[in-house]
Every structure is written in C-alpha cells, then in structure tokens.
TITOR-225764 format. One record per residue (C-alpha): x, z, y; residue number from 1; residue in one letter. Coordinates in steps of 0.5 Angstrom, whole numbers, plus 500, padded with zeros to 3 digits. Layout:
! TITOR-225764
    u    w    v  resi  resn
    X    Z    Y   NUM     A
...
//
This chain:
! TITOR-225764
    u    w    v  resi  resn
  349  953  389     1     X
  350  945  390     2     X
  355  945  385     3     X
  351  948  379     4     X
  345  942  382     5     X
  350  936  382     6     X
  353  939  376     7     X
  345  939  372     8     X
  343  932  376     9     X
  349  930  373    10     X
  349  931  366    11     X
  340  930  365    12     X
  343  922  368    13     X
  348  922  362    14     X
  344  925  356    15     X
  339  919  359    16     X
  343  914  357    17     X
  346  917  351    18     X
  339  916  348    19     X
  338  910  350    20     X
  344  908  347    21     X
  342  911  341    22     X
  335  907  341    23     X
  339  900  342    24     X
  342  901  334    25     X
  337  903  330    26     X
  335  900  325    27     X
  327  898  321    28     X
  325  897  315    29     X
  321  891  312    30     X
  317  895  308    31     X
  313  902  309    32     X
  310  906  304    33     X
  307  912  305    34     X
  306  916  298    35     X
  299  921  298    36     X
  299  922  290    37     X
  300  931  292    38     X
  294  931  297    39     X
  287  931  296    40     X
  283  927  300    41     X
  276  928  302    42     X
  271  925  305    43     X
  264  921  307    44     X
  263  914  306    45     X
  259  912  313    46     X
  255  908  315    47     X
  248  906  318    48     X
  241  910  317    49     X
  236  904  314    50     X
  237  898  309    51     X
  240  891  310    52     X
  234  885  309    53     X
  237  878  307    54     X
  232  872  306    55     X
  233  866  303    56     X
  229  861  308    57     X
  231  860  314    58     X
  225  863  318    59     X
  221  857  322    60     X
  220  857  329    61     X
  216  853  334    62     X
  219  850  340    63     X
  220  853  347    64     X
  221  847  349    65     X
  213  844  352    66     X
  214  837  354    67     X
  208  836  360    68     X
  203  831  359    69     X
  203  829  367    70     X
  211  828  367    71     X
  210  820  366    72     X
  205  819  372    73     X
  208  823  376    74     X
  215  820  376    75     X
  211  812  378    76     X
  207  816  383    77     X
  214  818  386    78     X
  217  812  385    79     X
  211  808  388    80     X
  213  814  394    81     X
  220  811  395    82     X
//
C-alpha cells in the first residue's frame, strides 16, 4: 500500500512540473481577432429610465457665505480686552 502511495505522490509532483515547463514556453500573439460573421447576435441597448436635460447658462446661485455685520466691532472690542 505505501509503494502505490509513493508511487502517486511521486508522478502527481512530475506531472507539475512538466506543465510548468510547458507554460514557460509559450508563446502570444500581438494581435487577437475574433470573427462572429456566422453568429446572430441580439439584444437591447440599455440604459437609464428619464431624459437627459442640457442648459446652456450656468444656473446663478446666491452666496452661502454671510459676512456678519457685527464682526469689526467685535474684533476691536477683543482687542480693547488684551
């Protein structure tokens, strides 16, 4: 029984190598092409429910920014504190 085990372990480990072996030459072509002239493809064009809105003018916004009106006589009020 440890004979036909050692004799498995032994050639599952040489068939390893002798693919890895087989990898290390291969060799790629530059270019791939894939021809479908025979084959009748169908399908849907997919894309979102609603319409696509484009304007010309930017939209005008009002500033977030507030200057507030009491920020000078707070800051010589500070100053007069130091």
């Amino acid at each position: 029984m440890r004979i036909i085990v050692m004799a498995a372990i032994l050639s599952l480990t040489g068939v390893g190598t002798a693919l890895a072996q087989a990898d290390d030459n291969a060799t790629y072509k530059s270019k791939t092409v894939y021809d479908f002239e025979d084959d009748n493809v169908e399908g849907d064009l997919q894309r979102p429910d609603g319409e696509l809105v484009n304007s010309i003018n930017k939209a005008q916004h009002d500033s977030l920014i507030e200057i507030r009106k009491d920020f000078i006589p707070e800051m010589l009020k500070s100053l007069e504190d130091i």
